[in-house]
C-alpha positions as CSV (number, residue, x, y, z in Angstrom):
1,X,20.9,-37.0,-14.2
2,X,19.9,-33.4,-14.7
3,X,22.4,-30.8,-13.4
4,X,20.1,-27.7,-12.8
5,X,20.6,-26.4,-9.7
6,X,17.7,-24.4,-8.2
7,X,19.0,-21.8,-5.3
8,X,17.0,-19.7,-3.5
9,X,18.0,-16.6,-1.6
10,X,16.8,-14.6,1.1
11,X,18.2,-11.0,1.1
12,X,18.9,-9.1,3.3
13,X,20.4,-5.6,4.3
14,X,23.9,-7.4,5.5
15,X,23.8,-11.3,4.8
16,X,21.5,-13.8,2.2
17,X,20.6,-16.6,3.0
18,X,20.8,-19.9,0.2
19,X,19.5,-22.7,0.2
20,X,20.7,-24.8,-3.3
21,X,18.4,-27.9,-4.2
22,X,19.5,-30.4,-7.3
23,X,16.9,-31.6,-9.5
24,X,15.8,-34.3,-7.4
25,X,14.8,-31.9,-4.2
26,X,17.8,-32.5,-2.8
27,X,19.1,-30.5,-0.5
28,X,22.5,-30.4,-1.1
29,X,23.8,-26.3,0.4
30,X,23.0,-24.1,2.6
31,X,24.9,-21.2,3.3
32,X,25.0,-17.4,4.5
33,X,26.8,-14.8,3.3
34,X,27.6,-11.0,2.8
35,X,25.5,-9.0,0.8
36,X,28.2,-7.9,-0.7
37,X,28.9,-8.5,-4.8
38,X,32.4,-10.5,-4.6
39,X,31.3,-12.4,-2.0
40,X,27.9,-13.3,-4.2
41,X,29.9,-14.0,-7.3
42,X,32.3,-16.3,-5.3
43,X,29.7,-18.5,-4.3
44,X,27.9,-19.0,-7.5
45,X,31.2,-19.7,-9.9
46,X,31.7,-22.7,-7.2
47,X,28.6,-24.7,-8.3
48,X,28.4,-26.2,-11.6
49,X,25.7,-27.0,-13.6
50,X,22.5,-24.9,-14.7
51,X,21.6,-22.3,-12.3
52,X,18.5,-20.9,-11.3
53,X,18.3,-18.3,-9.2
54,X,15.4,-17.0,-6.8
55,X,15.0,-14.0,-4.7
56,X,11.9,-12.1,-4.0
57,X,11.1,-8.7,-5.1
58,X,12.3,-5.6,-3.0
59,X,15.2,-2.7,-2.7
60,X,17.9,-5.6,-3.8
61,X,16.1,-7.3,-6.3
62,X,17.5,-4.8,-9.4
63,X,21.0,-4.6,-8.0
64,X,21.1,-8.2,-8.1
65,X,19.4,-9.0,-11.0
66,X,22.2,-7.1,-13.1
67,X,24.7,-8.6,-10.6
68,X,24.0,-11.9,-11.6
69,X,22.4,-12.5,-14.9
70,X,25.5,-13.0,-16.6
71,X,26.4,-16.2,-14.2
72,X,23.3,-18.3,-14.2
73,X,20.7,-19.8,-16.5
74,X,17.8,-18.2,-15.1
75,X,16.5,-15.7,-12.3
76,X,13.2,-15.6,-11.3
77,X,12.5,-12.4,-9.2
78,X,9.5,-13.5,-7.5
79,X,6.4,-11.3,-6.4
80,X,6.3,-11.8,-2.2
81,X,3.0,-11.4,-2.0
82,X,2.0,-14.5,-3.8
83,X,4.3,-17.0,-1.6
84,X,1.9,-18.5,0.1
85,X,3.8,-21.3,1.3
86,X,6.6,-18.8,3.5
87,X,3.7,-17.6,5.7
88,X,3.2,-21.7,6.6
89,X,4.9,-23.4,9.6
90,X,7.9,-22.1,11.2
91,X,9.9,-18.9,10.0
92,X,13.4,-18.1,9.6
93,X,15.9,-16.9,7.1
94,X,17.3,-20.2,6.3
95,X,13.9,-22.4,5.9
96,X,12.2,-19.3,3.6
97,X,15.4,-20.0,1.6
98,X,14.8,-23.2,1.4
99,X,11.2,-22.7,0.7
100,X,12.0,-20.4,-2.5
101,X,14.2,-23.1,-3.7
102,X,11.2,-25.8,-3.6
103,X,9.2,-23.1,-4.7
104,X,11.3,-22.4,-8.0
105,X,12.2,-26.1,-8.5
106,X,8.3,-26.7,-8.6
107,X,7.4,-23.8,-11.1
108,X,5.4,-22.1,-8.6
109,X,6.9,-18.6,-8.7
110,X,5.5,-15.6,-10.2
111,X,7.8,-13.2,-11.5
112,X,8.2,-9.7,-11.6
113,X,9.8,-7.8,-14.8
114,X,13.4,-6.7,-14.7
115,X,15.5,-6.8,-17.9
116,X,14.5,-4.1,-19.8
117,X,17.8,-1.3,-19.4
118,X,17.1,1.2,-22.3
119,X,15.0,3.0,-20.2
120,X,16.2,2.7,-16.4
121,X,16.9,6.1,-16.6
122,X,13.2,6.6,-17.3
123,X,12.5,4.3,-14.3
124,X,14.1,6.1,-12.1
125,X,13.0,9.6,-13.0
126,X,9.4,7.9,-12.7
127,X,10.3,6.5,-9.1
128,X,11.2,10.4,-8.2
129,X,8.7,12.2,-9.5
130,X,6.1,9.9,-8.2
131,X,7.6,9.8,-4.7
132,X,7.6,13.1,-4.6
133,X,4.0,13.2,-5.0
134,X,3.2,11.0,-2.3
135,X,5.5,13.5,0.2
136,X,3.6,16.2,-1.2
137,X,0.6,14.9,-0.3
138,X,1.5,13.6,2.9
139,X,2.6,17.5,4.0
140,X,-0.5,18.9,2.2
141,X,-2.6,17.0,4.8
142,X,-0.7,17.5,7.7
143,X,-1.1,21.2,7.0
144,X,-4.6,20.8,6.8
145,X,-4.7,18.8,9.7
146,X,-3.0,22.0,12.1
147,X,-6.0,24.0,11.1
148,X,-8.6,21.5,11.5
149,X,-7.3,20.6,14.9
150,X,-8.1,24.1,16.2
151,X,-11.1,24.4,14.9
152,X,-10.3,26.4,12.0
153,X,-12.4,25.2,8.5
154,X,-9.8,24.8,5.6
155,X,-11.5,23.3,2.6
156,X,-10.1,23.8,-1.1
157,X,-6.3,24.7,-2.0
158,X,-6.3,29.0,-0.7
159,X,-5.0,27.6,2.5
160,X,-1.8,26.6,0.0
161,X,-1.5,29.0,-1.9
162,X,1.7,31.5,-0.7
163,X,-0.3,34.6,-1.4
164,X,-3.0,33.7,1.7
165,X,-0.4,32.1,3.8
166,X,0.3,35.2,6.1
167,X,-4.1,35.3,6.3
168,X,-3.6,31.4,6.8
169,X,-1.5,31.5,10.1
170,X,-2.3,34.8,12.0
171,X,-5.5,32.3,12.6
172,X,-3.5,30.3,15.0
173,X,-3.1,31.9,18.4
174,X,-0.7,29.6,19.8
175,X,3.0,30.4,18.8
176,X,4.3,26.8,19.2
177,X,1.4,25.9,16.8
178,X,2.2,29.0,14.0
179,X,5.7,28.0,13.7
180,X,5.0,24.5,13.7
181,X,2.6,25.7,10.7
182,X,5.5,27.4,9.0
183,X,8.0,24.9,9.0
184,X,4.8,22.8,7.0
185,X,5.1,25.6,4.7
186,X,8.7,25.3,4.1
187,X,8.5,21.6,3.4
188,X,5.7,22.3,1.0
189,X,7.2,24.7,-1.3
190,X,10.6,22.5,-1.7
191,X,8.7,19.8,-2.3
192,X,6.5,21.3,-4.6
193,X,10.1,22.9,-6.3
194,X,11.7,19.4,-6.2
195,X,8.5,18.0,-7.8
196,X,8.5,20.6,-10.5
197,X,12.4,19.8,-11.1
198,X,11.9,15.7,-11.4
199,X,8.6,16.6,-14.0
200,X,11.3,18.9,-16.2
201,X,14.0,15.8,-16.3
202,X,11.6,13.0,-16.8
203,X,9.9,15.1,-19.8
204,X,13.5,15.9,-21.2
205,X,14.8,12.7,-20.8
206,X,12.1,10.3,-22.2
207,X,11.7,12.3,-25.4
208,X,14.9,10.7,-26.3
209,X,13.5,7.5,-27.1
210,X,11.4,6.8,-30.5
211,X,8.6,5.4,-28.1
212,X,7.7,9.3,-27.3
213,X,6.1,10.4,-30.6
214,X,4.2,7.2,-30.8
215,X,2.7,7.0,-27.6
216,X,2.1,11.1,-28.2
217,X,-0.1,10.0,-31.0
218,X,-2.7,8.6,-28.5
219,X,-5.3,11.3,-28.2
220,X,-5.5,10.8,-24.2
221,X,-2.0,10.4,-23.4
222,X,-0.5,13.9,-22.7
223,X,3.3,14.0,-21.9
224,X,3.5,13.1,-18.5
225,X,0.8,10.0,-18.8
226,X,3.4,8.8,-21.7
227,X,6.5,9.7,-19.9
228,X,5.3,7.9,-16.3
229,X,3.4,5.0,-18.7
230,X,7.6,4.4,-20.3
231,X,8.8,4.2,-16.8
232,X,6.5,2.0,-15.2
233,X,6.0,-0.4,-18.4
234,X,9.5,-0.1,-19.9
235,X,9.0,-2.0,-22.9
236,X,5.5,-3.6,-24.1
237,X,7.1,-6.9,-25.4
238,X,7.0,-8.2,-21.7
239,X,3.3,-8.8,-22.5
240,X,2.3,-11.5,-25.3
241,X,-1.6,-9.8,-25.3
242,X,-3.7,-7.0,-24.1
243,X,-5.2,-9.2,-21.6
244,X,-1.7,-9.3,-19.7
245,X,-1.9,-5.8,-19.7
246,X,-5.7,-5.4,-18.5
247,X,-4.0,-8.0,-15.6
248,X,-1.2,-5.5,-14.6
249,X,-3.5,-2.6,-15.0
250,X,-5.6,-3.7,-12.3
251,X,-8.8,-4.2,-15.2
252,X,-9.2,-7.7,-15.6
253,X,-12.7,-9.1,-13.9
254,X,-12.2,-12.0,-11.4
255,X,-14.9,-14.6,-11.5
256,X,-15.9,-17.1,-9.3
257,X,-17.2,-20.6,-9.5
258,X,-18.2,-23.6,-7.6
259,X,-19.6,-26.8,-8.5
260,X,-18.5,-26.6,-11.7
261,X,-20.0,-30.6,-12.4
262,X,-23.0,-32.5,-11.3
263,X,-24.2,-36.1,-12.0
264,X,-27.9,-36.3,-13.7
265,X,-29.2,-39.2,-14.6
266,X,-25.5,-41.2,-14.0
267,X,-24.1,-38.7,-16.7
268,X,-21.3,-36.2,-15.8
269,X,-22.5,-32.9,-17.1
270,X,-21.4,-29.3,-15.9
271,X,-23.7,-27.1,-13.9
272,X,-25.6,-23.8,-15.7
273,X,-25.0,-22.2,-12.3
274,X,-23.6,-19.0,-13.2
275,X,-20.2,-17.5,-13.1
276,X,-20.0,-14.7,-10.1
277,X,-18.1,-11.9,-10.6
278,X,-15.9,-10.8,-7.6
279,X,-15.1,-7.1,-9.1
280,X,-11.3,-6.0,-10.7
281,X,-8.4,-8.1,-9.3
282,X,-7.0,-6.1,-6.6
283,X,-3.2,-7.1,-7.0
284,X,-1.9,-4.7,-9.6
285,X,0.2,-1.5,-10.1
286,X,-1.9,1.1,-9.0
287,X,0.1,3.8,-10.9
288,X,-0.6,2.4,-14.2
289,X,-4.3,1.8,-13.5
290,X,-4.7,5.8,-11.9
291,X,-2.8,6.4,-15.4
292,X,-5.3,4.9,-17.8
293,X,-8.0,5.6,-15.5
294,X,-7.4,9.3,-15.7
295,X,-7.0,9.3,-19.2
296,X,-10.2,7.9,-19.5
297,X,-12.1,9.8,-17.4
298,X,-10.2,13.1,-20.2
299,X,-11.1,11.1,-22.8
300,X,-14.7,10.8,-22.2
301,X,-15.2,14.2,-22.0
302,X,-13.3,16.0,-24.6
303,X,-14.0,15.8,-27.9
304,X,-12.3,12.8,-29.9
305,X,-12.7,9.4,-31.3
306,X,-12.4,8.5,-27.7
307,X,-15.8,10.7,-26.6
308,X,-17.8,9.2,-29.8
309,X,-16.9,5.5,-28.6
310,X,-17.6,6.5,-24.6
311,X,-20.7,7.8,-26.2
312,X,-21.8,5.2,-28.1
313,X,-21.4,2.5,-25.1
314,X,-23.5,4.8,-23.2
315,X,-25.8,5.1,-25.9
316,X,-26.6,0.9,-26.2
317,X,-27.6,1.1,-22.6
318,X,-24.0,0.7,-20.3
319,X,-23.6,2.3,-17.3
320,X,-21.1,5.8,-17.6
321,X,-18.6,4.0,-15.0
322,X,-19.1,0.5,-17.0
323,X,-18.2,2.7,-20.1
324,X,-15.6,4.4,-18.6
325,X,-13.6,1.4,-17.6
326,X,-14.3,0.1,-21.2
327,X,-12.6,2.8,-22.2
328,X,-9.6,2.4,-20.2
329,X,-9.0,-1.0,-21.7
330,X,-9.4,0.1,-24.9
331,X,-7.0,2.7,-24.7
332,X,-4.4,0.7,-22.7
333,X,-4.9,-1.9,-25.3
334,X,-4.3,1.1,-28.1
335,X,-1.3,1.6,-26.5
336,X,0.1,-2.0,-26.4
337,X,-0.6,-2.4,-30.3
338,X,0.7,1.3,-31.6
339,X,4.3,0.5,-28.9
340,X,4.7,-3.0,-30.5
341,X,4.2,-2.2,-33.8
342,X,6.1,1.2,-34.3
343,X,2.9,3.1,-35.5
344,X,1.2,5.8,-35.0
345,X,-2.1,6.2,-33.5
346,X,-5.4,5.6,-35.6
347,X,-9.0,5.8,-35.4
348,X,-9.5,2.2,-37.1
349,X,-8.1,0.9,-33.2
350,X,-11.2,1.6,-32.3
351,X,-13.1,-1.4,-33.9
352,X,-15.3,-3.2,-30.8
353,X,-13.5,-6.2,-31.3
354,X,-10.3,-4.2,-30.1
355,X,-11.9,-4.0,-26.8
């Protein structure tokens, strides 16, 4: 008899939920304790056997990924958003633990990467910087948003800019409003300085690493597209292929089909109905693909080996935004082969079947 022991976990901020199945489906625990490490560790040194572990992705997952790789067999850190079979039937913390469990002792999970530490600092930096864009933006339009509600047009970036600010606000009549207005402004420019701060550490720090130079290499990768691209990939040995990479970049095409077989004539044969294509798969990290996507979009307009081949696709008839998402693939899959193999950029990547 097989002693693997699958055990899933539903986290939370103070307890987790486990539900621990043997081979055969079995349920044979269920427990709920602390979040807390000792009382984590406690419980899995007291079961024997293989252990798998399962817990879905979210503010825990890395903590306990480290916590506990040293003390099972496997961890799966599952992608939430793909467990179909949690939304089904009734909820609770102890039946979706018991749910991951099936789910894990059934193969059925998809993962998401953790493993890679070399560059966690990276990670991090990346998770700052990029945060602090979103805030940034956030206040940017709630600035705009003052004006605009009193009637006051505020298109382009002067209404920003410290030099017109004083311009800006005497347009406001209403104190409560003006202040309200400057306070906007204060949030701004430290978040704008706090930005500017997380760009100078993640530039300093990812230079450390030997992946720097190469990625550099890449004609449309300036230094923050390679410093955010080490963050968010970490290492490129996580995928086997480019087409992985196209999948997590949000640039692989999703087809459709129906019908595949019909009888004719008492004969099995498959149908000629055509494949439909349903657009790029929408589940991806959005980062990367704005990342790729940008650099495109430089790419294709500066001159380069990267404008010739934009050029060229044009040229045999393909639509610019066709071409231009071509060209995101082919650098992203540029970047996969020069990280893998420790090279340096060249033109010769640029072969069509490379694409």
């Amino acid at each position: 008899m097989s002693s693997i022991k699958y055990i899933g976990m539903d986290v939370h901020t103070a307890t987790i939920s486990v539900a621990v199945l043997d081979a055969a489906g079995k349920l044979i625990m269920e427990s709920v304790i602390e979040t807390k490490a000792s009382t984590i560790l406690q419980l899995i040194q007291g079961l024997r056997g293989d252990l798998h572990v399962t817990f879905e992705e979210g503010t825990w997952a890395a903590w306990l990924y480290d916590l506990l790789k040293l003390y099972v067999t496997k961890i799966v850190v599952c992608d939430p958003r793909r467990n179909a079979l949690l939304k089904e039937g009734n909820k609770s913390d102890r039946i979706d633990a018991r749910k991951l469990a099936e789910l894990l002792r059934a193969n059925l999970l998809r993962s998401v990467y953790h493993g890679e530490k070399g560059l966690r600092t990276v990670k991090e930096l990346v998770r700052s910087y990029l945060t602090f864009g979103k805030d940034l933006t956030r206040v940017m339009n709630r600035v705009k948003a003052i004006f605009r509600s009193w009637g006051i047009p505020c298109g382009g970036k002067s209404v920003y800019n410290p030099r017109h600010r004083d311009e800006w606000l005497s347009k406001i009549a209403e104190v409560g409003v003006r202040r309200r207005a400057e306070l906007y402004y204060d949030q701004l420019d430290a978040l704008v300085s706090l930005r500017q701060q997380a760009r100078r550490k993640l530039l300093a720090e990812s230079q450390k690493h030997s992946a720097w130079k190469l990625l550099r290499s890449i004609p449309a990768l300036g230094p923050i597209r390679v410093a955010l691209l080490m963050g968010i990939v970490q290492t490129p040995h996580r995928f086997r292929s480019k087409r992985p990479l196209w999948k997590y970049s949000g640039f692989e095409v999703v087809t459709y089909t129906s019908a595949d077989h019909r009888h004719v004539e008492g004969q099995l044969e498959r149908s000629k109905k055509p494949v439909s294509v349903r657009g790029l798969d929408p589940n991806h990290n959005h980062h990367l693909k704005d990342l790729f996507k940008g650099a495109a979009i430089q790419a294709a307009t500066r001159e380069g080996p990267f404008r010739e081949f934009y050029e060229a696709l044009v040229a045999k008839g393909m639509r610019p935004e066709m071409a231009r998402l071509t060209l995101a693939r082919k650098i992203a899959a540029i970047t996969l082969t020069v990280w893998r193999k420790g090279v340096a950029f060249n033109a010769k990547y640029l072969k069509p079947q490379t694409a």
